[in-house]
C-alpha positions in Angstrom: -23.1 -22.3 -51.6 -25.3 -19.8 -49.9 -27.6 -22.6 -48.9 -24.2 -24.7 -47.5 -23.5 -21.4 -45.7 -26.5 -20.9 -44.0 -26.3 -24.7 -42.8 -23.0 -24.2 -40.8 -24.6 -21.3 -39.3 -27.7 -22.9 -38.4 -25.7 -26.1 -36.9 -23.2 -24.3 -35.0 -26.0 -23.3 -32.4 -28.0 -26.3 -32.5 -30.8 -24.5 -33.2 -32.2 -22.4 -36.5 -31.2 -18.8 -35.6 -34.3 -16.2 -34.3 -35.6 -13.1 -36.8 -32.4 -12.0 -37.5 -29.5 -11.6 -40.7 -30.5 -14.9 -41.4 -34.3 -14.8 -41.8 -33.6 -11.3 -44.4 -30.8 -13.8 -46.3 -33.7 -17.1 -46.6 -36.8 -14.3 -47.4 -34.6 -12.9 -50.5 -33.5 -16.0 -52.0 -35.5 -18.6 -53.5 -35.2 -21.8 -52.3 -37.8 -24.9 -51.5 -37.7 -27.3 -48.0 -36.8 -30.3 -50.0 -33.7 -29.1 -51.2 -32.6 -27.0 -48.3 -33.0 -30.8 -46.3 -31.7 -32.6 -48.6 -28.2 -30.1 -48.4 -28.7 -29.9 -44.7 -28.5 -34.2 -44.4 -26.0 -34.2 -46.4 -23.3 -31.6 -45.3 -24.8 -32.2 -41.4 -20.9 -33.0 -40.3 -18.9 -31.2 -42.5 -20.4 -28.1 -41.7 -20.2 -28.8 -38.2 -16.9 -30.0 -38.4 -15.6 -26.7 -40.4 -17.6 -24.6 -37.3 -16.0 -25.8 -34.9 -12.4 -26.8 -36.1 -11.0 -23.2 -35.2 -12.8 -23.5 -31.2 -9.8 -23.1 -28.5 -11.7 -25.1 -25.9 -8.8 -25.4 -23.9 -9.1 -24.5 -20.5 -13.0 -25.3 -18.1 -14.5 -22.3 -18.5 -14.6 -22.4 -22.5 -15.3 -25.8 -22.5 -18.6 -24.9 -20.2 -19.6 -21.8 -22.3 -19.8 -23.7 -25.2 -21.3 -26.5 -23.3 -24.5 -24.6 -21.9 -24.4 -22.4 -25.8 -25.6 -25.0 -27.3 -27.9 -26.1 -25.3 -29.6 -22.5 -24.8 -32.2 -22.8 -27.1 -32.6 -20.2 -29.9 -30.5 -17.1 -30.2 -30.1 -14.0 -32.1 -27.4 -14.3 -34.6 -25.8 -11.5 -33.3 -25.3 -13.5 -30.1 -24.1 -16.7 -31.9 -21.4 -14.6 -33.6 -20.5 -13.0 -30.6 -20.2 -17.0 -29.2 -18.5 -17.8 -32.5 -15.3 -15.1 -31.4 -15.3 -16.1 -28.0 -14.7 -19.6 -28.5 -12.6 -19.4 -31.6 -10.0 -17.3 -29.4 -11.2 -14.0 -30.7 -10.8 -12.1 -27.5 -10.1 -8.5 -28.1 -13.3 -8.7 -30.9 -15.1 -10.6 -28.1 -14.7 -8.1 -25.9 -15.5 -5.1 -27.8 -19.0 -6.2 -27.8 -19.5 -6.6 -23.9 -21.1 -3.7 -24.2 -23.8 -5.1 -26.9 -24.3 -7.9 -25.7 -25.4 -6.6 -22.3 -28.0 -5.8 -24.2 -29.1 -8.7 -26.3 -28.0 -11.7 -24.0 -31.2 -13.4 -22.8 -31.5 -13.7 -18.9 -31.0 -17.5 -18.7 -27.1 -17.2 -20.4 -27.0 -13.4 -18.5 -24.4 -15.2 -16.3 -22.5 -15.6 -19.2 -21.3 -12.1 -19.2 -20.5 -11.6 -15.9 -18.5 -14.4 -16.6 -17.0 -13.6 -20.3 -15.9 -9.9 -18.9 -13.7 -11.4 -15.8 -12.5 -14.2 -18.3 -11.2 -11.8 -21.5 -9.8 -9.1 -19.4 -7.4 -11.9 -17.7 -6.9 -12.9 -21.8 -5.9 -9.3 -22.5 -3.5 -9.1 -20.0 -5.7 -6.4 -18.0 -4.6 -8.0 -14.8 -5.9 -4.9 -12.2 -9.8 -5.3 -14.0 -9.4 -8.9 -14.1 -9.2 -8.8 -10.3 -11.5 -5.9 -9.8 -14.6 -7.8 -11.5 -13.9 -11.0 -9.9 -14.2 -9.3 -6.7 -17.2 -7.9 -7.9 -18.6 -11.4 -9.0 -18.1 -12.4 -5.5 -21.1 -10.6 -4.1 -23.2 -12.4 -6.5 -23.4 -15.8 -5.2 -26.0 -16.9 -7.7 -23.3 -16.2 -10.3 -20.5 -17.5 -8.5 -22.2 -20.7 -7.4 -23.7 -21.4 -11.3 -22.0 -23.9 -13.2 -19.8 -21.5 -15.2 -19.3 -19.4 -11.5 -17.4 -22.4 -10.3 -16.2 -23.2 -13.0 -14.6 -19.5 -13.4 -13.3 -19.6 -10.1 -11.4 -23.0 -10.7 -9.7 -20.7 -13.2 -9.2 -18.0 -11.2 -7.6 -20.4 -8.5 -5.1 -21.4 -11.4 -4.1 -17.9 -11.7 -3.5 -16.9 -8.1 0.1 -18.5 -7.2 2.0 -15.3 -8.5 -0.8 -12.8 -9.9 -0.1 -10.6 -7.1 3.7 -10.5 -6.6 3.9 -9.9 -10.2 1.2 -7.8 -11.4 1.3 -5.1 -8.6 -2.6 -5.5 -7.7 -4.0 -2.8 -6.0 -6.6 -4.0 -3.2 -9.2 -1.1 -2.0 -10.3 -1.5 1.2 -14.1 -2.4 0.4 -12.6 -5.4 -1.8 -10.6 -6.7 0.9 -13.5 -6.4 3.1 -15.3 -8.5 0.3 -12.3 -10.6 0.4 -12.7 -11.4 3.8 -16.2 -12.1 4.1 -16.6 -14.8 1.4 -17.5 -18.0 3.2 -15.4 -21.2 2.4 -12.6 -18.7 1.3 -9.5 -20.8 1.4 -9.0 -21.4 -2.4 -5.7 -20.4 -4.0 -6.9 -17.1 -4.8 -7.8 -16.1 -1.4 -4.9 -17.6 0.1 -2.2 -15.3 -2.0 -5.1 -12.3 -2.1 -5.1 -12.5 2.0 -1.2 -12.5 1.7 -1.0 -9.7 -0.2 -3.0 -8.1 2.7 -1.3 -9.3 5.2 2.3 -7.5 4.3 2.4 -5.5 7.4 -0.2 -7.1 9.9 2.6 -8.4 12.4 1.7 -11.5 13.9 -1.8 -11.6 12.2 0.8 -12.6 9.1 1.5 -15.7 10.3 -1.5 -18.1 9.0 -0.4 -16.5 5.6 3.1 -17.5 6.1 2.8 -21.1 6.3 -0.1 -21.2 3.8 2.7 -19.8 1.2 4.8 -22.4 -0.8 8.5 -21.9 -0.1 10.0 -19.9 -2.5 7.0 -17.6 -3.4 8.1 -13.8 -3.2 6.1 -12.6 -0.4 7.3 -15.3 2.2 10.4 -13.2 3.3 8.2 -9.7 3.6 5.6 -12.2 5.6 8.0 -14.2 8.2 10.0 -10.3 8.4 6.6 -8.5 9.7 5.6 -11.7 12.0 9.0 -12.0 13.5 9.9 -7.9 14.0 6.3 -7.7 15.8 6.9 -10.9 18.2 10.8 -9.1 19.1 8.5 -5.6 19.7 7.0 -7.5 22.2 9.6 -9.2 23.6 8.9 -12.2 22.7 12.3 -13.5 21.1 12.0 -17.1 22.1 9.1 -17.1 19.4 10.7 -14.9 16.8 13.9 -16.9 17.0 11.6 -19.7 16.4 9.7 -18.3 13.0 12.8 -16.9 11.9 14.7 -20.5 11.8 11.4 -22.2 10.7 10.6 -20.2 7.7 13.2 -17.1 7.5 16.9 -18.5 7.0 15.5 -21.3 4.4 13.8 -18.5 1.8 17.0 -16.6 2.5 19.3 -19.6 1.6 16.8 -19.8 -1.4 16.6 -16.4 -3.4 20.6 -15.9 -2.9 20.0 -12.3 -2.7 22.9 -10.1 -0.8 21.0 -7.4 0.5 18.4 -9.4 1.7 21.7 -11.8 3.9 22.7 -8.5 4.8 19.5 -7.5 6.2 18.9 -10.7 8.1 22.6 -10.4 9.8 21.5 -6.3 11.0 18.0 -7.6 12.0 19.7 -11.1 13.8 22.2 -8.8 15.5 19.3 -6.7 17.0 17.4 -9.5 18.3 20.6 -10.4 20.2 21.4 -6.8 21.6 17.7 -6.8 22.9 18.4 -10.2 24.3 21.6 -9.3 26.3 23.7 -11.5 24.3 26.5 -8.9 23.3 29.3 -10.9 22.1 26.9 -12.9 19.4 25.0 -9.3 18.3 28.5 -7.9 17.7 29.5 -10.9 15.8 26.4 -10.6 13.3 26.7 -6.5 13.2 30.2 -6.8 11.7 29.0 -9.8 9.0 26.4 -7.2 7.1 29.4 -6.8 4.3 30.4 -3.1 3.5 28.7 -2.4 0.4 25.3 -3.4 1.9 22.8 0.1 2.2 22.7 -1.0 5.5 26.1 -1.0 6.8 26.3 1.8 8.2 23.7 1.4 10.4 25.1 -2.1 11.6 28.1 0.0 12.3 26.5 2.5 14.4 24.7 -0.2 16.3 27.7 -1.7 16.9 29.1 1.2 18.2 26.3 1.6 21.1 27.5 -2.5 21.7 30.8 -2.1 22.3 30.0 1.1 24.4 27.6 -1.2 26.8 30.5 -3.9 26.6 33.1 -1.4 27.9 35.1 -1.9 24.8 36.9 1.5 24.3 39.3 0.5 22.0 37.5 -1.3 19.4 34.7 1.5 20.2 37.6 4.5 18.7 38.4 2.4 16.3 34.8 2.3 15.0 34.5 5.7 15.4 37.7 6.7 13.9 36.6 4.3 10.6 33.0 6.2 10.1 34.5 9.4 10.2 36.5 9.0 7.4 35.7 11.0 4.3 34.2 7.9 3.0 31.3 8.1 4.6 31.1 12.1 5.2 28.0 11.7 2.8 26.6 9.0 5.3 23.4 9.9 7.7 25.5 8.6 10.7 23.9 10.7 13.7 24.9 7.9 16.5 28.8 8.8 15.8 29.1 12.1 18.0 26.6 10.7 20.6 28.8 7.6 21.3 31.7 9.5 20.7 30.9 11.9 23.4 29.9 9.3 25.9 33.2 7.6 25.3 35.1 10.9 25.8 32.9 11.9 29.5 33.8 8.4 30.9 37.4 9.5 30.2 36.4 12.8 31.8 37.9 14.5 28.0 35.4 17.3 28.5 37.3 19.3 25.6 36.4 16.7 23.2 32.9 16.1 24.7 32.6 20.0 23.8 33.8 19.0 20.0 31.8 16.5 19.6 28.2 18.8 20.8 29.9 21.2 18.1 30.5 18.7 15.2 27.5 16.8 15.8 25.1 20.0 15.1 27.7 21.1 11.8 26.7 18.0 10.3 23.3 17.2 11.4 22.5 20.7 10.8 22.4 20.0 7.3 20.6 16.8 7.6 18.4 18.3 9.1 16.9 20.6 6.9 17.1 18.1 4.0 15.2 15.5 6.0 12.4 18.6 6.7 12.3 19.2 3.1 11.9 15.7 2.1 9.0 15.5 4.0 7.1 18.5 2.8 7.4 17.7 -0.4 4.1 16.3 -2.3 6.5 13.2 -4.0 10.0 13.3 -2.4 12.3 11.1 -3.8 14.4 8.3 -2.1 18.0 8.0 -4.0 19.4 5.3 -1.7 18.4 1.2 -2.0 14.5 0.8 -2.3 13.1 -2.0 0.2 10.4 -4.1 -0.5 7.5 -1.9 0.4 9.1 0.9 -2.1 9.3 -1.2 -4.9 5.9 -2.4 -4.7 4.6 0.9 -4.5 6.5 1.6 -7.8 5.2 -1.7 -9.4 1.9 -0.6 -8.5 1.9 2.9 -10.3 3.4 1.5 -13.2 1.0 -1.4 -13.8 -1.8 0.6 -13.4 -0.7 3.5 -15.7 0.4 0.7 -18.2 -3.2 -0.8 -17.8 -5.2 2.5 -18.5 -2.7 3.0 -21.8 -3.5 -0.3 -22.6 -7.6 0.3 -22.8 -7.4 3.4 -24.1 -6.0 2.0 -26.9 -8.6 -0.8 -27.0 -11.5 2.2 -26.7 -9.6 3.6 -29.9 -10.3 -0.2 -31.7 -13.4 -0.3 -30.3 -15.1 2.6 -32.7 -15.4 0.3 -35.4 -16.3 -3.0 -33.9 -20.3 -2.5 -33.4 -22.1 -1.0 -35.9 -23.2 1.5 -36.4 -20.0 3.2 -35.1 -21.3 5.8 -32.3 -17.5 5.9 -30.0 -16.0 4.5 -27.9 -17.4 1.5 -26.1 -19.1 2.2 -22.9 -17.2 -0.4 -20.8 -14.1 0.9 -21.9 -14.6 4.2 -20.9 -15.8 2.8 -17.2 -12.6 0.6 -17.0 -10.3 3.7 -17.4 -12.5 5.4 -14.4 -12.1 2.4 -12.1 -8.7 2.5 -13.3 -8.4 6.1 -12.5 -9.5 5.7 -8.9 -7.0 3.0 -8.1 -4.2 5.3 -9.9 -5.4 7.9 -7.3 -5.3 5.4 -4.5 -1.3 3.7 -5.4 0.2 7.2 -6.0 -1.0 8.3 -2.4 0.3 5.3 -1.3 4.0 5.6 -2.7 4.1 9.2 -1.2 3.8 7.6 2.1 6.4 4.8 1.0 8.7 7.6 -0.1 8.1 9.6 2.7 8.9 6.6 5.2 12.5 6.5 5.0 12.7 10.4 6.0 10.4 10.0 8.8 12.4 7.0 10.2 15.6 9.5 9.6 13.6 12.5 11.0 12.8 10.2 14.5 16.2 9.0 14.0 17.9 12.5 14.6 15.4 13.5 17.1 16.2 10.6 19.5 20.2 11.4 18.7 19.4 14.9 19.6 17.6 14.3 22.5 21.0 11.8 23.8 22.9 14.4 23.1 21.0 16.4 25.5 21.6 14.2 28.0 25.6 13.7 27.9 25.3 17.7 27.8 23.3 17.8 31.1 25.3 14.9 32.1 28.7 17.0 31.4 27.9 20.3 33.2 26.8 18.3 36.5 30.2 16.7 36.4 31.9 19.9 35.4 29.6 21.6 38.2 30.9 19.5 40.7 34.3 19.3 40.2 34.3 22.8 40.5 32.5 23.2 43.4 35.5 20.8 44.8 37.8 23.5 43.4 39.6 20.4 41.5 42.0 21.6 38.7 40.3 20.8 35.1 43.3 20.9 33.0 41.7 21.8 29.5 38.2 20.7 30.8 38.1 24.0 32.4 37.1 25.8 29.2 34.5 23.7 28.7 32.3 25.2 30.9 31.1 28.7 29.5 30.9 26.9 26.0 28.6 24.3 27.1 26.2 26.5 29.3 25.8 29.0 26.3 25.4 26.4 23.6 21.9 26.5 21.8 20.1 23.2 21.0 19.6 24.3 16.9 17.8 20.8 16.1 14.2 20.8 17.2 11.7 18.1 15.9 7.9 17.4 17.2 8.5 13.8 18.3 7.3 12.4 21.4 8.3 8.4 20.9 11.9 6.5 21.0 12.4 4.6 17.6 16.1 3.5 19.5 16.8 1.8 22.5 17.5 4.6 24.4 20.9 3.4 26.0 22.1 7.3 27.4 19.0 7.8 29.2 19.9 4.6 31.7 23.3 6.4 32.3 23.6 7.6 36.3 26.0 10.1 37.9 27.7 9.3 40.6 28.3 12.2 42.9 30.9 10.4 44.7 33.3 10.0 41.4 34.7 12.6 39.9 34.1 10.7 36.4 31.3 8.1 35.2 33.3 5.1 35.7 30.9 3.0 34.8 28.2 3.6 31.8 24.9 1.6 33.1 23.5 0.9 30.3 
């Protein structure tokens, strides 16, 4: 039996192993050549057979391993074992050893591990490492260009349709600047890796867009950044274009309410910038009224109807949003229009109620929005966008992943001998980990921090309006009295307005709205505005 065991061993490399186990096992039992041959013809098959009846050589890159393994030459038998769990499926043991074998692999199969460390951290399910060594690979083109490099990177490609939508990779900026010097690089995985980068790059967006397979998650994110940086630019002939190309058909595709809704608020805008009134208000009043958004749709709407000279259906909007419904609601752009609406009817009472109410309930806003923004993680309670759950996804994968190899460090005590810790690479994984931890959760603050910014610039621009019907009021109310015309209830207006403090302040130089009040010209000759130009 011993001599039967030994065979196997001997066969499964092709080769009699080097000074190793089995050289102590033959020098301590007795044994001559002619019988050791003789058992060696005989069980040649069997043994080999038994060896290699438990290999999972079921993808390229195991089948080329074992390929170039047995014809390497001779080995230590530590290295042939380590081969041995490799290709029997043997994973987690297999990788316990990278460490060891760093050591022992001889230069001509040193490849090998490069290889066998990218390969078993994909078979663990350590998806961020899995991308981080292949990356690293990448800058070795001797590797990557070997047999088993290519051969690697066919697998790799296999992977890359959704390893990044659903794993929540993390890309640092020196990999995507490996990423994007690799020569030939328009292989699956640098297709979806260059789409992952390409989230928020406008127009730059759009090669990745059409390289995507309909129905992949990040073709909506993709076709939303191309086509809101072509309307930026005024180019809506072009947006309109991507949008019915590539947009409406993944929309009809994932079913997914919010994301109609979105497309309806988004459509509606393109038409407002357009001049086409009558189509933007059609699409403002489709985004249903449980979509996150609908308020927003309904304050757009308002500024619509106000440019449209639609009064009544303007009150009625109005009237509807102030409800106690939606007295919870960041709706700034209700006092604004309101007050506009009320100084074309010359109601300079209510343009003074409407200066009061607005500051009573942005007041509050206000300093909530200012806290938000300090804080070191603010929260965001309301629907999370795309960009908010992915910065979510990507904490969580990542602290899942370092949980995960601390774990295997634990294992990995016990697996060389003699036990002296944790493995080496295990420890280094958790570092590399730690950095991209590091990197994700400065990331989410900014996501969370967005949506407060956007509200903070938001308010600002609504103060600043305000400002304006204010200015616009006391040149009207100045001149009508300098006409000595009778005011009715406008008269107390006056003193109100001229000692009224602006309470709002915020540091913000840029206009995130159209700014419709700002177009709005007095008319000395009229003792109202009778016509908005807006």
């Amino acid at each position: 039996m011993r001599h039967l065991l030994v065979t196997g061993l001997i066969l499964a490399s092709s080769n009699a192993f080097a000074i190793g186990g089995a050289d102590v096992l033959l020098n301590n039992v007795s044994t001559d050549d002619a019988s050791t041959e003789k058992a060696i013809v005989v069980n040649d098959r069997t043994a080999e057979s038994t060896v290699f009846e438990g290999f999972k050589l079921n993808d390229p890159v195991m089948v080329q391993m074992f390929t170039e393994w047995r014809t390497a030459g001779k080995l230590d038998y530590e290295v042939n074992s380590w081969y041995m769990k490799l290709l029997q499926g043997k994973y987690e043991q297999a990788a316990h050893l990278l460490s060891v074998m760093n050591d022992k692999m001889p230069s001509e199969l040193y490849t090998h591990m490069k290889v066998s460390e990218v390969y078993l951290y994909h078979k663990l399910g350590l998806n961020q490492r899995f991308f981080d060594t292949w990356v690293d690979l990448l800058k070795d083109k001797k590797a990557v260009q070997s047999r088993i490099g290519m051969t690697l990177w066919q697998y790799v490609d296999q992977q890359a349709p959704g390893f990044f939508s659903k794993n929540g990779i993390q890309i640092s900026e020196a990999q995507a600047e490996t990423i994007r010097t690799v020569e030939n690089a328009n292989t699956p995985f640098f297709v979806y890796a260059n789409a992952a980068l390409a989230l928020r790059s406008g127009r730059n967006a759009y090669q990745s867009l059409i390289s995507l397979p309909s129905g992949h998650p990040f073709k909506i994110p993709l076709a939303q950044t191309v086509i809101l940086d072509l309307a930026r630019n005024n180019e809506l002939g072009n947006a309109g274009k991507v949008l019915k190309k590539y947009l409406e058909p993944e929309i009809e595709k994932v079913n997914d309410p919010y994301v109609l809704g979105e497309y309806y608020l988004n459509l509606a805008r393109f038409l407002y910038q357009a001049g086409a009134m009558e189509a933007a208000e059609s699409y403002y009043m489709k985004v249903p009224n449980k979509h996150p958004k609908f308020t927003e749709a309904r304050a757009e709407l308002m500024w619509s109807y106000l440019r449209t000279g639609k009064t009544a259906d303007l009150r009625g909007q109005v009237a509807s949003l102030k409800t106690e419904l939606f007295s919870d609601y960041f709706i700034p752009e209700i006092y604004v229009v309101r007050s506009i609406s009320n100084l074309k009817l010359c109601q300079y009472g209510e343009v003074e109620k409407d200066f009061q109410n607005f500051i009573t309930a942005n007041k509050k806003w206000a300093k909530i929005i200012q806290d938000k923004i300090k804080e070191d993680e603010p929260k965001w309670s309301e629907h999370k966008d795309f960009f908010l759950k992915l910065a979510d996804q990507k904490v969580a994968a990542i602290e899942q992943e370092m949980k995960k190899i601390e774990d295997l460090g634990k294992k990995s005590i016990k697996a060389a001998l003699p036990a002296v810790g944790v493995q080496p690479h295990w420890s280094k994984n958790n570092k590399e980990l730690a950095f991209h931890l590091q990197e994700v959760k400065k990331q989410r603050i900014v996501e969370y921090k967005r949506p407060w910014i956007n509200r903070e610039r938001i308010l600002a621009e609504a103060i600043k309006k305000m400002k304006f019907v204010k200015i616009e009021t006391m040149s009207q109310i100045r001149d009508l009295t300098r006409k000595n015309i009778t005011l009715g209830t406008g008269n107390t207006a006056s003193d109100p307005l001229a000692k009224a403090n602006d309470r709002l302040v915020f540091p913000y130089d840029g206009v995130f709205w159209p700014d419709e009040v700002l177009n709005l010209k007095a008319k000395a000759q009229s003792l109202c505005l009778e016509k908005a130009s807006l």
